[in-house]
N, C-alpha and C positions, 0 to 999 in steps of 0.2 A: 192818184190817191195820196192824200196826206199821210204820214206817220201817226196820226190822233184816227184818223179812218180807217185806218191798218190795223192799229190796237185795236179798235172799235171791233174790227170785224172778226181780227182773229180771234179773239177771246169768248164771244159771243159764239162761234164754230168749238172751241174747246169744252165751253160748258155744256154746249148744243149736244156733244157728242158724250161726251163726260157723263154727266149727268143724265142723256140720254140711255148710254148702257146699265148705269145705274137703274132707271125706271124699268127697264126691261126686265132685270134681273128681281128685283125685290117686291113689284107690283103682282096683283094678282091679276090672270086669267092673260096674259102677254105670252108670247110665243117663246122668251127667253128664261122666263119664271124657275129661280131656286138653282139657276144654272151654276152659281158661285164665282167666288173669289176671283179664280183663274180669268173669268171674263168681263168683269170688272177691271181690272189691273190692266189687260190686254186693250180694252176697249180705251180705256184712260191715256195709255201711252199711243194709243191710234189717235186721239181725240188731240192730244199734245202734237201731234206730226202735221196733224192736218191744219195745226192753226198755226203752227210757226211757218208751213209749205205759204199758205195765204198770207204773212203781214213780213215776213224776214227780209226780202229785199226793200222794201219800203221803209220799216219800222226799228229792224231790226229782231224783233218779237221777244220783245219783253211777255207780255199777258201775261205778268205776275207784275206785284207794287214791291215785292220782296225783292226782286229780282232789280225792277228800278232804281230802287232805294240803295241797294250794296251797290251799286254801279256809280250812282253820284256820290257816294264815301267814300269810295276810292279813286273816283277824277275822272271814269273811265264815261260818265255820262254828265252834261249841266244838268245842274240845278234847277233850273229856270223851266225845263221840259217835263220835270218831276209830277207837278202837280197835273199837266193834262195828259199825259200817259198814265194815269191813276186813275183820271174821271174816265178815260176813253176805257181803262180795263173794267171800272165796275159798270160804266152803263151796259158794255157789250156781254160781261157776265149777267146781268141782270133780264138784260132781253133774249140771252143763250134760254136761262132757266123760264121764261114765258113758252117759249117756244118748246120746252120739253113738255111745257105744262097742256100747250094744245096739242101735241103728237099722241098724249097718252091719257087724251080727256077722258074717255068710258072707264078706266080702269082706277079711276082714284076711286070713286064709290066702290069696285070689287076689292077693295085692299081696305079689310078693318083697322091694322096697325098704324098708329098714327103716327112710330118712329121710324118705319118703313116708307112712309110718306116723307117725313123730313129729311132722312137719308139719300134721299133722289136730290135732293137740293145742294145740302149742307155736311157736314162731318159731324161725327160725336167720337166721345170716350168709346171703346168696348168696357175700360173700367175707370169712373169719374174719379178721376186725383189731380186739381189743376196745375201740382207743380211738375208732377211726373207725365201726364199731357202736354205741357208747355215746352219741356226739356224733348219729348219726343218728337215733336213738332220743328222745332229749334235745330234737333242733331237730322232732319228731315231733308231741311231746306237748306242745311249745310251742305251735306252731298251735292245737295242740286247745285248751288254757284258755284262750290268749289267745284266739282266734276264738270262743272258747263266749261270755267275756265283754261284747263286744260283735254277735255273731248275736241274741242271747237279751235285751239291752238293753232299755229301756224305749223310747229312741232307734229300737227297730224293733219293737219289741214293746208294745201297748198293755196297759197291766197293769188287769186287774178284771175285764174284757169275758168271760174266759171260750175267747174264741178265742183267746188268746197260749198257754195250756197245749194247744190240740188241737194249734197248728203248730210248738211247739218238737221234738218226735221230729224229724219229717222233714228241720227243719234240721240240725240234731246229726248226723243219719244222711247228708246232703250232706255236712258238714265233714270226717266221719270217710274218705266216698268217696271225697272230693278229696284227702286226706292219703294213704290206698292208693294211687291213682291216680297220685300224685306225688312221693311220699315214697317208698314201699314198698317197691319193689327193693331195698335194701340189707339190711335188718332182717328185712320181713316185717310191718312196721309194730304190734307190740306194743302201743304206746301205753298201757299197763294192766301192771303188774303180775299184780294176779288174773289177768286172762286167759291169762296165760302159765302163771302161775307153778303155780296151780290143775287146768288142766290137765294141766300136766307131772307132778304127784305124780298125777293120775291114770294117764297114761300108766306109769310106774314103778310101779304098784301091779296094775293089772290086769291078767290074762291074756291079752294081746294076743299073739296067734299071732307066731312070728317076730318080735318085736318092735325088740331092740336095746336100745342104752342111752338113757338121756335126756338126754343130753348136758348133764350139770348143770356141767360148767365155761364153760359160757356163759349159764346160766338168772339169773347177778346181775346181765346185762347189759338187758336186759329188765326188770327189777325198778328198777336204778338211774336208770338213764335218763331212764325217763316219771316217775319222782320230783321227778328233777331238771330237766327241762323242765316238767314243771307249775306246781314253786314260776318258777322263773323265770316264765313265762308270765302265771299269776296276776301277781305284784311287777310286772310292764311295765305291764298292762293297767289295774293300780290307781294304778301313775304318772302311765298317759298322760290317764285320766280324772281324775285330780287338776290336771292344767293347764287353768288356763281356756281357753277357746276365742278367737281371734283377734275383735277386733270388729270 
């Protein structure tokens, strides 16, 4: 398996899942129906374990372009890989959110809400402000690289042993929970480009009964955001490790 088939697949597994407990919870007449927040969040940080389990030793497991992106800023990824770790994240989020769309075909006509429908997809405002969306999104995906950087550390992580690559998923898949858990109400907690962005043209493309629009005058909010909180995130985390430590 290449590193472009690795992103391919895990990403596609995250939305898969992602997106799938989404449909669960928000759709009508589904077995998970109105269950809340709690399982969403939970489900999301499952969905993230299971797709860095699948592409981390290949890939490393980007499945974010935010995550990519802070990574070539700071030297710690080329340049050169940037742009097909980006196509391999949004085709595989794209064909994640197909794939939720066939698991849960009877149930889009039971669901008259048509922002219930998009929400299985993509994120929105709980309340539309795009500078105060953007900043939330931004301080979102800050967590996440800065926290990836030192979770994942040698400082906690013994390198070579072999056990440091089984336990990084389910940390990654904690950080991600606690960023839901804490962050999320405002956004919907994005934190990814692809996962929004991938889904939405899927949402827009397929025959979703009653569907609506995809609210693309919000879909760069999501996109910019976790760009710009990741370079930041990454640029801190390489600062803070660049100061020696007190003796």
């Amino acid at each position: 398996m290449t590193p472009f088939v690795a992103e391919l697949i895990g990403t596609a597994f995250l939305v898969l899942l992602g997106d799938g407990v989404v449909a669960n919870v928000v759709l009508g007449r589904t077995k998970g129906n109105n269950s809340g927040w709690i399982v969403i969040t939970t489900g999301w940080a499952l969905a993230v374990t299971v797709g860095v389990y699948l592409s981390n030793a290949v890939s490393g497991a980007h499945l974010n372009p935010a995550v990519t992106v802070a990574a070539a800023v700071t030297g710690a990824f080329p340049w050169e890989n940037v742009g097909p770790y980006i196509a391999a994240q949004m085709i595989g989020a794209f064909l994640g959110a197909v794939l939720v769309w066939l698991t849960y075909l009877p149930h889009w006509s039971e669901t008259p809400d048509q922002g219930a429908k998009l929400a299985v997809f993509c994120t929105g405002p709980a309340i539309r402000n795009p500078a105060a969306n953007l900043i939330t999104e931004a301080i979102g995906t800050f967590v996440l690289v800065f926290g990836l950087a030192f979770i994942l550390s040698p400082l906690n992580l013994t390198k070579g042993t072999g056990f440091d690559l089984a336990i990084q998923p389910p940390l990654v898949g904690a950080l991600v929970w606690a960023i839901g858990l804490s962050l999320g109400g405002p956004t919907g907690y994005a934190i990814n480009p692809a996962r929004d962005l991938g889904p939405r043209l899927a949402h827009a493309v397929l025959p979703i009964s009653g569907k609506g629009h995809s609210d693309w005058s919000y879909a760069w909010i999501p996109v910019a955001g976790p760009i710009i909180g990741g370079i930041l995130g990454a640029v801190a985390a390489k600062l803070v490790t660049a100061v020696p430590a007190a003796s």
